[in-house]
C-alpha positions in Angstrom: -23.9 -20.4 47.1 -23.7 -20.8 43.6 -19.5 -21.6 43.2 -17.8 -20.0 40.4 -16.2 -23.1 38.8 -19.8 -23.8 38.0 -19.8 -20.9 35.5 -18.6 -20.9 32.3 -18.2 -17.6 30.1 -21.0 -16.6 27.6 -20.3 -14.0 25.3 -23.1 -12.7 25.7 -22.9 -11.3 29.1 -19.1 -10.8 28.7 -18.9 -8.1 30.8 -21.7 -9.3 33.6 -20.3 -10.8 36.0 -22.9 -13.1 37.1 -21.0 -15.3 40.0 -21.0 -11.9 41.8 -24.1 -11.2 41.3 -25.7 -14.5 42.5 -23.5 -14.4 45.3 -24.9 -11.1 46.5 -28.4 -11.7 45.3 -28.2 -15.1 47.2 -26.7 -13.7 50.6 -29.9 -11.1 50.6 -32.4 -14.1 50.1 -31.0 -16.2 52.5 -30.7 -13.4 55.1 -34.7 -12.5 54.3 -35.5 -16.2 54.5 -34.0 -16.8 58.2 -35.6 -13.7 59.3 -38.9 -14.8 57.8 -39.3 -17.2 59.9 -37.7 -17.4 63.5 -38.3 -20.9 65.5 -41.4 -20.5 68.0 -43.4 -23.1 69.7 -44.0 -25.6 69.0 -40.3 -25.3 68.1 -40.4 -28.9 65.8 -42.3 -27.8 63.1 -40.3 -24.4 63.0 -37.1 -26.6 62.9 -38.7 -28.7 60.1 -39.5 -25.8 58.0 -36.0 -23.7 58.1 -33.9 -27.6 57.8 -35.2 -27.5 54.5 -35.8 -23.9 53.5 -31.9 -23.4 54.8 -30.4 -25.5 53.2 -28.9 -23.7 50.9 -29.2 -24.3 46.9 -28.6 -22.2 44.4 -31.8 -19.6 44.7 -32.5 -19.1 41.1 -36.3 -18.9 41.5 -36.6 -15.8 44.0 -33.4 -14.3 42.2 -35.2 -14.5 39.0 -38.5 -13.0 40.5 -35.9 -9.9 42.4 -34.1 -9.5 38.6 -37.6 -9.2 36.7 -38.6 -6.4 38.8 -35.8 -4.4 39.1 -35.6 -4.6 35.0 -39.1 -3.4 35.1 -38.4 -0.3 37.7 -39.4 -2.2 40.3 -36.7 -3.0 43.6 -35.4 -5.3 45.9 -37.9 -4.2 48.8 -41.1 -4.7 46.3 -40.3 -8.3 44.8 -38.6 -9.8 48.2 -41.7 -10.9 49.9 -43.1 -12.7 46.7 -39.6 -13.9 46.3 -39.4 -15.7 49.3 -42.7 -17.2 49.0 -41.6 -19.2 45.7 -38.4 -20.0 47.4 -41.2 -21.5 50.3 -43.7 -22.8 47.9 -40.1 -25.0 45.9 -38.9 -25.8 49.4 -42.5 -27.5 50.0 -42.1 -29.3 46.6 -39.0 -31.0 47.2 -40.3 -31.8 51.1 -43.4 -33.8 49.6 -41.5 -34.6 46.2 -38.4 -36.7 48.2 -41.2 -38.4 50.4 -41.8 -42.6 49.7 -44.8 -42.0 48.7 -43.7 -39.9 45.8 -39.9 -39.6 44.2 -38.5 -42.0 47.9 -35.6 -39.8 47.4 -32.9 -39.6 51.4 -30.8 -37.0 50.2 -31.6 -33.4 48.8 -28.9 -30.0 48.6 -26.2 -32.3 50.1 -27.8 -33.7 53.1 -30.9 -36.0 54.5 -34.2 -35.0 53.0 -37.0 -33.7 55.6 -38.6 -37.0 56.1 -35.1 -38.8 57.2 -34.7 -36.3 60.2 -38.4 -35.2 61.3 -40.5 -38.0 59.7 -43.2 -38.3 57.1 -46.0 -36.8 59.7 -44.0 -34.0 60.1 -41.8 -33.3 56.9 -46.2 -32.9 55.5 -46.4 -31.1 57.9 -43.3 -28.6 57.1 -44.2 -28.8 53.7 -48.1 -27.5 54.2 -46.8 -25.1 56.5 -44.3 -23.2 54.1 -46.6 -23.1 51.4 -49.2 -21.3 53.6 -46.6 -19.1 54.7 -45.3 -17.9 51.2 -49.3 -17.1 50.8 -49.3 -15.0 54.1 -45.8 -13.4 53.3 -46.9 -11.9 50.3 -50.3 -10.8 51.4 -48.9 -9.0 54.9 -45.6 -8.4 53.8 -45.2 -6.3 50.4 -44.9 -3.0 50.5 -47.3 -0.4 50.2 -46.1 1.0 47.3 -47.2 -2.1 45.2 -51.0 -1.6 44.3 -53.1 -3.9 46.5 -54.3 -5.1 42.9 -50.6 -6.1 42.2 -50.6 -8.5 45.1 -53.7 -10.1 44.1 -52.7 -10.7 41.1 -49.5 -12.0 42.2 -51.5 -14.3 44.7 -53.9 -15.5 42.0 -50.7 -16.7 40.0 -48.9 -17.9 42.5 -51.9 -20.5 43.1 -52.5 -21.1 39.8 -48.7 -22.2 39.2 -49.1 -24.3 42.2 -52.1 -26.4 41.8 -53.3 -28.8 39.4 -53.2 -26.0 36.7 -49.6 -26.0 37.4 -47.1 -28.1 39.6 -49.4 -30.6 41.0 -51.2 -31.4 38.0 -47.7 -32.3 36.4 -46.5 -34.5 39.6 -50.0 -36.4 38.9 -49.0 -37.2 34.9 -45.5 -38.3 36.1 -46.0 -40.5 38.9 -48.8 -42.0 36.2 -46.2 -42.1 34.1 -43.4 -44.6 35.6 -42.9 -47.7 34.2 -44.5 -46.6 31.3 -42.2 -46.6 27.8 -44.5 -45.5 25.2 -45.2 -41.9 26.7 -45.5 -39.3 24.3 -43.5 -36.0 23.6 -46.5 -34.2 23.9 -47.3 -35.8 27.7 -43.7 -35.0 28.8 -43.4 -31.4 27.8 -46.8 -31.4 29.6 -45.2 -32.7 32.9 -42.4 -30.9 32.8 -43.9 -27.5 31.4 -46.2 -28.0 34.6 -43.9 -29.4 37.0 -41.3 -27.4 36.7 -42.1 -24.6 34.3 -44.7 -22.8 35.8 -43.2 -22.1 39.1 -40.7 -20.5 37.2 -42.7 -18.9 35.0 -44.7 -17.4 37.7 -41.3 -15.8 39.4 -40.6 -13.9 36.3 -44.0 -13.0 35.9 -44.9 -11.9 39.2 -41.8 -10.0 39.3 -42.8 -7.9 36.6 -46.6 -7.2 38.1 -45.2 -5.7 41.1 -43.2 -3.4 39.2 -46.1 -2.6 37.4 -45.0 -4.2 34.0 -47.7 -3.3 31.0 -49.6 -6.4 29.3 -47.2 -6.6 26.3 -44.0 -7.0 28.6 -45.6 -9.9 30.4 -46.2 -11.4 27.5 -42.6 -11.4 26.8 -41.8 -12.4 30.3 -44.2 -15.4 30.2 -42.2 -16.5 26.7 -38.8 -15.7 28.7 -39.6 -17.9 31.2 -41.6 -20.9 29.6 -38.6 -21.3 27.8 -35.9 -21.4 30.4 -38.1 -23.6 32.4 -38.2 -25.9 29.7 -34.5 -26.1 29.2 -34.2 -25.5 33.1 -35.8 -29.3 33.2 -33.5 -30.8 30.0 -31.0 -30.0 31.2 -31.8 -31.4 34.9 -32.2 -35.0 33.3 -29.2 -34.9 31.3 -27.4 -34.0 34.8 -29.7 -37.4 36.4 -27.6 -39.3 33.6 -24.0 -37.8 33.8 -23.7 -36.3 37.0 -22.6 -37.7 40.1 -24.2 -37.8 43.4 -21.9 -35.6 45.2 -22.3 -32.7 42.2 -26.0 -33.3 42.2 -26.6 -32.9 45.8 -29.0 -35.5 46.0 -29.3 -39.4 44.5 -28.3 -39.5 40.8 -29.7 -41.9 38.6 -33.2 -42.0 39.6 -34.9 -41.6 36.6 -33.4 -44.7 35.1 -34.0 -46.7 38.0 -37.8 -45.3 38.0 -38.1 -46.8 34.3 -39.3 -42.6 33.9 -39.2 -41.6 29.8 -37.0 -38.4 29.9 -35.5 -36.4 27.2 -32.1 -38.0 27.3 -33.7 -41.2 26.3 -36.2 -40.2 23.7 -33.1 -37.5 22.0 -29.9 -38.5 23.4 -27.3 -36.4 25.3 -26.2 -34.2 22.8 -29.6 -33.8 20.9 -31.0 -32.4 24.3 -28.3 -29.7 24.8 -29.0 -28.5 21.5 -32.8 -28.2 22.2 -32.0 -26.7 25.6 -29.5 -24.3 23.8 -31.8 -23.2 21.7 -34.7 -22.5 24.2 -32.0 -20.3 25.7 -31.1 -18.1 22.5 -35.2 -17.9 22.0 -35.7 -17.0 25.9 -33.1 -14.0 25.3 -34.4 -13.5 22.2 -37.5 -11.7 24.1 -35.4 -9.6 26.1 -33.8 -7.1 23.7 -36.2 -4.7 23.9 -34.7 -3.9 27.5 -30.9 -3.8 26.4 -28.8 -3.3 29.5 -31.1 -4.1 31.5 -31.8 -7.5 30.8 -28.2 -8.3 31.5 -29.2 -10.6 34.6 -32.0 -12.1 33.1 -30.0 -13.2 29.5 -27.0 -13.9 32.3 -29.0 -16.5 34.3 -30.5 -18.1 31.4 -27.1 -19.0 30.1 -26.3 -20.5 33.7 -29.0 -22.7 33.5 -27.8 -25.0 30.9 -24.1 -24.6 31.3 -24.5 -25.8 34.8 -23.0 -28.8 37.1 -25.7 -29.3 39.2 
């Protein structure tokens, strides 16, 4: 759960109270994650899955996909599926991002990573298996009120901010990247505007689809949420630098110690959190067309860089 010393106020949403509103928007995805996905036989790689899946965090990813949909016209009921499946497709990231072949990372959300408990075998394992879950969730599991064409396009997406048009083609470019001091502005933004972007581009997005959002409002979703995925990531290696181990949840200091080019060390601290801010005011920026209604949305982009963790 997202704790509410982790807030601060923004004027903005002055009268929004957004630690209430994660707190209830978490407790419904967590209750729709266990149920997703009881432990059957063989009962190791069940246990595997929901260690990591469970473990708690602060759900930002299926709460933004559940708060684009609703803003469209959309409901809890439509977007839920689709926003357990990103919440399935991260949960795979960090499995296979902590392993030694990749980030070598032991603790993740406050505990052993996947690998520590069940082993590499079966933490790939965990990892393949929740990502073709989130792709059968969505398929079986959205309503029948959402166009059949919705859910392939949600699908289509979904893959496409998965693979190496998206995530995995930005884990490639960074782990090419360590050790390496002269990389470019241009490459990072790539990495991270792969990385970490496009999954979170894709739950705003797909949230809107499935309400059945025209072609000019997911345009100004796709701004939205390239912008706070950008920040999202700034603002996630000025925390690497200044946060400790017990805030973060998981080993701080890694990029340093990875020799990895971030935008702490090509800005500076303070130079960052004014980028960051101002992808912020430009994310929001796209929302006023929807007044009111965009209160979450504006709400959680504020959270994400006045965060501790």
């Amino acid at each position: 759960m997202v704790a509410a010393d982790n807030l601060q106020k923004m004027p903005e949403t002055a009268t929004f109270n957004l630690a209430a509103y994660l707190k209830e928007r978490q407790k419904l995805c967590d209750t729709a994650l266990d149920k997703s996905m009881p432990v059957i036989y063989p009962e190791t790689i069940y246990e595997s899955m929901r260690y990591s899946l469970l473990a708690g965090g602060k759900r930002v990813r299926p709460i933004l996909c559940l708060a684009t949909c609703e803003m469209m016209g959309g409901t809890i009921e439509m977007a839920m599926p689709t926003a357990c499946a990103v919440e399935m497709i991260h949960t795979m990231s960090l499995i296979h991002d902590d392993l030694p072949a990749m980030d070598n990372d032991d603790y993740r959300r406050g505990r052993l990573t996947n690998h520590k408990v069940y082993g590499d075998d079966i933490a790939i394992l965990a990892g393949d298996g929740l990502l073709a879950f989130a792709f059968e969730l969505v398929a079986t599991q959205t309503p029948e009120n959402v166009p059949r064409d919705k859910v392939l396009q949600v699908i289509a997406r979904l893959g496409r901010a998965l693979g190496a048009a998206g995530l995995v083609g930005g884990q490639v470019v960074d782990l090419e990247s360590e050790g390496k001091s002269d990389i470019s502005l241009e490459t990072l933004n790539f990495i991270h505007n792969h990385k970490t972007a496009a999954l979170l581009e894709a739950c705003v997005v797909c949230g809107g689809i499935l309400a059945g959002a025209a072609a000019d409002d997911i345009q100004r979703l796709t701004r939205y949420s390239q912008n706070i995925g950008l920040a999202f990531q700034i603002i996630d290696d000025i925390l690497d630098v200044t946060a400790t181990q017990e805030q973060l949840g998981k080993t701080a200091g890694k990029d340093l110690v990875a020799k990895k080019v971030t935008y702490p060390s090509l800005w500076g601290i303070e130079e960052s959190r004014a980028k960051a801010q101002q992808l912020i005011e430009s994310a929001c920026a796209e929302l006023e067309p929807y007044g009111s209604l965009a209160q979450p949305l504006k709400a959680i982009a504020h959270f994400i860089v006045n965060r501790n963790n």
